[in-house]
C-alpha positions in Angstrom: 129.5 163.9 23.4 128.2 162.5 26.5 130.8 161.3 29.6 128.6 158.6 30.5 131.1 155.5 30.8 133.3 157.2 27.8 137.2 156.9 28.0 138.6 159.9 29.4 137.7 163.6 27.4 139.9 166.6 28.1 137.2 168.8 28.3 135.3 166.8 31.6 138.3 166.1 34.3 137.2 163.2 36.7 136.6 164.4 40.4 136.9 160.9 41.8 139.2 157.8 40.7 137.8 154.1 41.8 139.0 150.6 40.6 136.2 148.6 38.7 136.3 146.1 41.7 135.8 148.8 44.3 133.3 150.1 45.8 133.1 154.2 46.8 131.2 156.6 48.6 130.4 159.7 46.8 130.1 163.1 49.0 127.9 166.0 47.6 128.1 168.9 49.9 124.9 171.6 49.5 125.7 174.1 52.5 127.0 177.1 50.1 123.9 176.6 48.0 121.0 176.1 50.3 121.2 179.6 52.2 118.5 179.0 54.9 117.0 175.9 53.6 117.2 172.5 54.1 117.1 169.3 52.0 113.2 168.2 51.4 114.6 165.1 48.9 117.7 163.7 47.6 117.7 161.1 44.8 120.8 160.2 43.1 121.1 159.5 39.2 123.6 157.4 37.6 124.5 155.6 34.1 124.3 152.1 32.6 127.1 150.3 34.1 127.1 152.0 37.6 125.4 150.4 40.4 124.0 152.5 43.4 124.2 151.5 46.9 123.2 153.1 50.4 122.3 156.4 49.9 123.1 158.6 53.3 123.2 162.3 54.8 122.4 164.7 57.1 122.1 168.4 57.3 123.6 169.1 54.2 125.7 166.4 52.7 124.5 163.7 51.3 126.6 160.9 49.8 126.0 157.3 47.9 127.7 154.0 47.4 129.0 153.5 44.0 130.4 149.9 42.3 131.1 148.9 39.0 132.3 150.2 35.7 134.5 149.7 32.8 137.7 150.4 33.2 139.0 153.7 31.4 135.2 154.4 31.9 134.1 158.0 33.3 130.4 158.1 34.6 128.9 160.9 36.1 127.0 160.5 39.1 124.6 163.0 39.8 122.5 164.2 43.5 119.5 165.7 42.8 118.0 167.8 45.6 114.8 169.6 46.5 115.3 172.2 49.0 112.2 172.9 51.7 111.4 176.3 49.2 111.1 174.3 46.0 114.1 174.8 44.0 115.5 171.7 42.8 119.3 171.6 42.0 121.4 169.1 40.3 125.3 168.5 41.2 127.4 166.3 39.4 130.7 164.3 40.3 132.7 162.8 37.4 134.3 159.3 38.6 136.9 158.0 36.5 137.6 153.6 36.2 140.9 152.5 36.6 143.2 149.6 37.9 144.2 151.2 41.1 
């Protein structure tokens, strides 16, 4: 079963809470994972029913505007980096919908 604008699952615990009017800004941090190399790219991935906004960073965090979504709705929002030796890693924040 996928989280993608599901209603809440046990199993995949939501990071982030946002109302469906709001928008947020979703941090990824990279330091403990990049050793001595830097971010070449970032792209961000997210579902149907998310909208992405400015996309920002330096150094090692970069972070994205998020509105939308269905209340009772978890999405996973997902920053996709490749690092200046080539490796390209994935991390994932689960943001959970709700009437705040």
């Amino acid at each position: 079963m996928t989280d993608y604008g599901d209603t809440m699952t046990p199993d995949c615990p939501a990071d982030l809470e946002k109302d469906p009017d709001n928008t947020i800004r979703v941090p990824f941090y990279w330091a403990s994972q990049l050793g001595t190399e830097t971010i070449s790219a970032s792209d961000f991935v997210l579902p149907d029913g998310l909208t992405e906004g400015t996309n920002s960073g330096s150094g090692s965090t970069r972070y994205t505007l998020v509105s939308g979504g269905s209340c009772g709705g978890k999405y996973r929002v997902t920053n996709r980096i490749t690092t200046s030796g080539g490796r390209t890693l994935d991390q994932t924040k689960v943001v959970l919908v709700k009437e705040l």
